[in-house]
C-alpha positions in Angstrom: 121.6 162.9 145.0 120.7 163.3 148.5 120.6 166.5 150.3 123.8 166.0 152.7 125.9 165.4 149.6 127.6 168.6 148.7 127.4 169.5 144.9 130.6 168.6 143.3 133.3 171.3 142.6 134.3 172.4 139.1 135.7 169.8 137.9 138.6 171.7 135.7 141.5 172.7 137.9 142.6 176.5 138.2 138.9 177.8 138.7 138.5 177.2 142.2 139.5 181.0 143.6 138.2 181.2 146.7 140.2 182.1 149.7 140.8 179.1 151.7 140.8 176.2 151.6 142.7 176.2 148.1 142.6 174.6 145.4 144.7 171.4 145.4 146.6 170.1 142.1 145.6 166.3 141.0 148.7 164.8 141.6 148.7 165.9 145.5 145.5 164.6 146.3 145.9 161.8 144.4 149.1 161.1 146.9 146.7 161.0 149.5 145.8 157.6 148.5 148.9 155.6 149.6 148.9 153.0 152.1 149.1 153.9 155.9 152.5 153.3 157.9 153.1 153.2 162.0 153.2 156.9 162.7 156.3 155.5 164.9 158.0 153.3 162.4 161.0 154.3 160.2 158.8 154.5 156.9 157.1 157.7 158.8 160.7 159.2 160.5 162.1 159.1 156.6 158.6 161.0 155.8 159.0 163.7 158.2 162.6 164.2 157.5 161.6 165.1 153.7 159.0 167.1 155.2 161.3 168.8 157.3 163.6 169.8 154.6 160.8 170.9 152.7 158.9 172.6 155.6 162.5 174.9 156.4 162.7 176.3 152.3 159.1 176.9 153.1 159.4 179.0 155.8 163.0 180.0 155.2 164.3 178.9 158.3 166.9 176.4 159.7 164.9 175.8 163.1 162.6 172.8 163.2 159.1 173.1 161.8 156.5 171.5 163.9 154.0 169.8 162.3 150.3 169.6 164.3 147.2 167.7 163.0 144.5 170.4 163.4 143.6 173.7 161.6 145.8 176.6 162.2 143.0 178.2 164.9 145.1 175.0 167.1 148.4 176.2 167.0 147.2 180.1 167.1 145.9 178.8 170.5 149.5 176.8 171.4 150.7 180.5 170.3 149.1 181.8 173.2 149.2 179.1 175.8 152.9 178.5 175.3 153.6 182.2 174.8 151.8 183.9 177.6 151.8 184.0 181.0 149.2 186.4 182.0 149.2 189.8 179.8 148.9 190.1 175.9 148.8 192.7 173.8 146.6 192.3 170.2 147.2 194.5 167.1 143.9 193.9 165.1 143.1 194.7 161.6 140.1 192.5 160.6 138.4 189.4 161.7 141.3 187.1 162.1 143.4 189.3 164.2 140.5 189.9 166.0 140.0 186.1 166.2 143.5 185.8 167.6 142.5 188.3 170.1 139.9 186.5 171.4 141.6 183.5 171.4 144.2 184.6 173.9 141.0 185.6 175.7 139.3 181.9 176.4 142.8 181.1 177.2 142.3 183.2 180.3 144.9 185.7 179.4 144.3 189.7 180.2 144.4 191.5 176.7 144.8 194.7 175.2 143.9 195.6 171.7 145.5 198.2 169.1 142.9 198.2 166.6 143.8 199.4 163.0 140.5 200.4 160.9 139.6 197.6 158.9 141.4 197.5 155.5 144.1 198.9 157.2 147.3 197.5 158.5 148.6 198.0 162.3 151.7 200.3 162.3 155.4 199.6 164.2 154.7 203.2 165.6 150.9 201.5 167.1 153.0 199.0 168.6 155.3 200.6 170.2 153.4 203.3 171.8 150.8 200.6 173.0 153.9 198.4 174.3 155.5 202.1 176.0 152.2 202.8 177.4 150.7 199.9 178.3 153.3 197.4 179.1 154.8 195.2 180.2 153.5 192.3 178.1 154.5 188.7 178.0 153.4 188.8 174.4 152.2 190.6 171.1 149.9 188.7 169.0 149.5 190.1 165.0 148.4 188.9 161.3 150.8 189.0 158.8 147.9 188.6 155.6 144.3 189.4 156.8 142.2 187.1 155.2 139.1 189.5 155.9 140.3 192.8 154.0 143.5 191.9 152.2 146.1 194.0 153.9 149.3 192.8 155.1 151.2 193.7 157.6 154.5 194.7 157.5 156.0 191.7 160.1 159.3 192.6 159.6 159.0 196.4 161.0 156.8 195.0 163.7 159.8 193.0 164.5 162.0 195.2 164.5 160.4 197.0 167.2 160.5 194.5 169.3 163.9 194.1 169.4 163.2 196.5 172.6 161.0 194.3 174.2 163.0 191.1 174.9 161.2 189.8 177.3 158.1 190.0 175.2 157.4 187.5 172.3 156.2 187.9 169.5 153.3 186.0 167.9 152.7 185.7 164.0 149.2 184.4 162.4 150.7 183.6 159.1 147.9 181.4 157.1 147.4 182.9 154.0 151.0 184.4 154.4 153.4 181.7 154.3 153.6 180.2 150.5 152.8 183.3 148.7 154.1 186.1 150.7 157.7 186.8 152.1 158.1 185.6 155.4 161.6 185.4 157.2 161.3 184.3 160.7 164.6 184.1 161.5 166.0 186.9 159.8 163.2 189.3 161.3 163.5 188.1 164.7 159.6 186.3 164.9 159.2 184.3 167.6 156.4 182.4 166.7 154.7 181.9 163.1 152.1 179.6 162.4 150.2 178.6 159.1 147.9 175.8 158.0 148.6 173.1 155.2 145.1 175.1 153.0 145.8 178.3 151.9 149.0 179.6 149.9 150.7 176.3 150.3 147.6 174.3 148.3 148.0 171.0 150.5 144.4 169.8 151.5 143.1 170.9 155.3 143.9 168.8 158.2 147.7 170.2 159.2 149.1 173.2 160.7 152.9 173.9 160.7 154.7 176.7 163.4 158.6 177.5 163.7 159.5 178.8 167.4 162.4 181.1 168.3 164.4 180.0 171.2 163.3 182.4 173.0 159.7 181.3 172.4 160.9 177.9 173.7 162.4 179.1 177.2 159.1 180.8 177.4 157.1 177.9 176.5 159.0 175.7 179.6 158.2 178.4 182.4 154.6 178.8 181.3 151.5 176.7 183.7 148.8 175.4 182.2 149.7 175.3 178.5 147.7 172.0 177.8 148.5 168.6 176.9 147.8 168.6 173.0 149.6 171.7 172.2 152.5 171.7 174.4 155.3 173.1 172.4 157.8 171.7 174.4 156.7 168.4 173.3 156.4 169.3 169.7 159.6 170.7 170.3 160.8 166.9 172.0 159.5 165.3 169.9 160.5 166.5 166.3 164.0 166.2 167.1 163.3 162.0 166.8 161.6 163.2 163.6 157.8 162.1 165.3 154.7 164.2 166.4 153.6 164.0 169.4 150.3 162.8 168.9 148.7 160.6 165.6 149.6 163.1 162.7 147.0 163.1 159.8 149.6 160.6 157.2 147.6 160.5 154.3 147.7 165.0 154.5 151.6 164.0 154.7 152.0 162.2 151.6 150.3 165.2 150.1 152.1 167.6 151.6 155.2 165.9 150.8 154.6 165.6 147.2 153.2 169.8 147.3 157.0 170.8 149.1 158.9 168.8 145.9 156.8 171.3 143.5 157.3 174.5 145.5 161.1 173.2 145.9 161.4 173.2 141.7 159.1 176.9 141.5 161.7 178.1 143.9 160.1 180.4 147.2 161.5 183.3 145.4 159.5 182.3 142.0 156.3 181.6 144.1 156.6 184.6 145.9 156.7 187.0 142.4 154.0 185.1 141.1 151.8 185.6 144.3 152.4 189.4 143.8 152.1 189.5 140.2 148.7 187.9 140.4 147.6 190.8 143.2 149.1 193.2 141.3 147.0 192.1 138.1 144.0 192.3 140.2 144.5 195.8 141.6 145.2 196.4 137.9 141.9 195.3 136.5 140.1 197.0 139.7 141.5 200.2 138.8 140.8 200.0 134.9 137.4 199.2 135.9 136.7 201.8 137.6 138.1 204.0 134.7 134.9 202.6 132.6 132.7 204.2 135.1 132.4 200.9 137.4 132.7 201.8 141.4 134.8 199.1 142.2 137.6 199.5 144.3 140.3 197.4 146.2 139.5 197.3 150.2 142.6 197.6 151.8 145.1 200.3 151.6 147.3 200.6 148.6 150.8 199.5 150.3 149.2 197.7 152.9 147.9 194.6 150.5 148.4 190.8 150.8 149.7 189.1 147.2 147.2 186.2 148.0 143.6 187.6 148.8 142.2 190.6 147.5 138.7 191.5 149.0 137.0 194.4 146.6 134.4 196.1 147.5 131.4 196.3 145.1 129.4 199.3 143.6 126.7 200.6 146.1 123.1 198.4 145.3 125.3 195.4 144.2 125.3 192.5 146.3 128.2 190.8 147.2 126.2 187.0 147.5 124.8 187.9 143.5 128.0 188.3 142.3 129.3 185.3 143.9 126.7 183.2 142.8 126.5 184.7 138.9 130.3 184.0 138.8 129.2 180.1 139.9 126.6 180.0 137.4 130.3 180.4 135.0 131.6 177.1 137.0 133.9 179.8 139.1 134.1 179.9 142.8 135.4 183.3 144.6 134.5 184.2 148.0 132.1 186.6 149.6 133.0 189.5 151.9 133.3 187.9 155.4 131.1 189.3 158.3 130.2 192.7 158.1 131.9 192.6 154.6 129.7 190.1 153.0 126.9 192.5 151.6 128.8 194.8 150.1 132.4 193.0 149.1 133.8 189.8 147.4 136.7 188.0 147.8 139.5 186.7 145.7 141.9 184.0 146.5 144.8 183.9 144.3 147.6 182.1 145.8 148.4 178.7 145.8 149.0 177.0 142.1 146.8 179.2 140.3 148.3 180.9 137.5 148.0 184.9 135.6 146.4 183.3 132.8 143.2 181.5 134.7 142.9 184.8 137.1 142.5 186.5 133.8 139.9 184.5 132.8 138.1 184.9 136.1 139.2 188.5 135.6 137.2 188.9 132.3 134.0 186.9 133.7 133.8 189.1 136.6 133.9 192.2 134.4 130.6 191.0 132.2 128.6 190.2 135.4 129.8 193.8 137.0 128.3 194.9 133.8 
């Protein structure tokens, strides 16, 4: 085989646990395969009006979802650029908070940062002393599920606080939230909440999806210089005619569209308690290992963590690259810590279709090569 050919995934489906991109059930990438229609034709408007339908259970909202062909790092920066005029404020937590952070930063805005340790989540109390002291902002930017550590913040109290701060919005990195963790846009009062089509929602990479309040919108039409491809006011034209505005990746559509008819029969409710019965089955395990004299022990705060990544953090002298690559050698794939993480943690990525009993298979594995 030559070198540039990657070395083929387990082939059995349910082993694949690392945190993003997710593993994808047969029958959605196999949907993938269908023949390609005029991305302006009426076989693609009755598409995204299934997606649509889908896309609002999803993310429990009745606004329209917009639907952009790039990774989620896009529409974090159409977050910013369509959110901002000059001044944001960053709660950070880990890496992809921070990323969002510096995000805002290449888009030229001025930012300020409330950092929670990492492993921690940021506080409504953080915000609003950083928004009393330091304001005024034209908007916060926050993680709902840090992929990093595995905490989670609470969106709904960080909401709530803003419910002072009108004229600030509020911006919500949600990619290994939405699908597997509660998220109520609407009902909390979010202004803007973004995901991508490869984490909880198990649709392969290539789409992002973000719901906009209308507050967001008026925002959005006042701001300069938001760019051309991520103009949420186009998005915003445009999906009212049921279209993108630009080329939208249709073969990631059939897939998605095929994914939203299986979450729609689970039920977000279903998917939701089995997201959190799976974390809860891996703090579980963490804890009874370290009752056989094992120094494992979960990274982020105990109720502070995301139901679909758990990073644990390893017993000192074992490396977090070993264990990722003995668990291989068992045809599973789990992450490694990420940055400063990755000598000393792993990372597990249950969310998407993955079931209890598979994680406690991987569960059992783990515990012979800790031992």
């Amino acid at each position: 085989m030559s070198p540039l050919v990657p070395e083929a995934p387990p082939q059995s489906f349910g082993r694949f646990f690392l945190p993003g991109p997710t593993e994808v059930r047969p029958p959605v990438l196999e949907a993938q395969n269908r023949a390609m229609i005029s991305h302006r034709g009426p076989a693609n408007h009755e598409l995204m009006g299934e997606l649509q339908v889908g896309l609002q259970e999803v993310f429990q909202t009745e606004r329209s979802v917009f639907i952009s062909t790039s990774s989620a790092t896009g529409l974090m920066e159409a977050a910013v650029r369509n959110g901002a005029h000059r001044r944001v404020l960053s709660l950070v937590c880990g890496a992809f908070s921070g990323r969002f952070a510096n995000i805002a930063e290449q888009c030229g805005k001025d930012v300020d940062r409330v950092a929670a340790g990492w492993g921690s989540a940021n506080t409504a109390e953080q915000l609003r002393d950083a928004l009393e002291s330091g304001g005024p902002y034209d908007a916060v930017t926050a993680v709902h599920s840090e992929t990093s550590t595995g905490a989670l913040n609470d969106i709904e109290a960080l909401a709530a606080v803003m419910e002072d701060y009108p004229d600030t919005v509020l911006l919500v990195d949600s990619v290994t939230g939405i699908g597997g963790a509660e998220m109520r846009p609407d009902a909390w009062g979010v202004d803007f909440v973004l995901t991508g089509s490869h984490k909880a929602l198990a649709v392969p990479p290539g789409l992002a999806f973000g719901v906009a309040s209308e507050a967001m919108m008026e925002r959005a039409r006042t701001v300069e210089g938001r760019g051309m491809y991520f103009d949420l006011v186009a998005f915003d034209r445009k999906i009212a005619k049921l279209q993108t505005p630009n080329t939208p990746a249709v073969p990631v559509m059939y897939a998605l569209a095929e994914q939203l008819r299986h979450i729609r029969s689970e039920t977000m409710e279903v998917r939701w308690a089995r997201h959190t019965a799976m974390a809860e089955r891996t703090w579980s395990w963490v804890d009874g290992m370290r009752a056989e004299g094992v120094e494992v022990c979960v990274f982020a705060e105990e109720g502070s963590r995301s139901p679909t990544v758990t990073c644990i953090a390893l017993p000192t002298g074992t490396a977090g690259p070993g264990v990722v690559a003995a668990m291989k050698e068992r045809d599973w794939v789990l992450g490694g810590g990420y940055g400063d993480l990755a000598p000393t943690c792993i990372r597990i990525g249950h969310m998407g279709d993955h079931t209890r009993d598979k994680l406690d298979e991987l569960l059992d594995d783990l515990a012979d090569v800790l031992t």
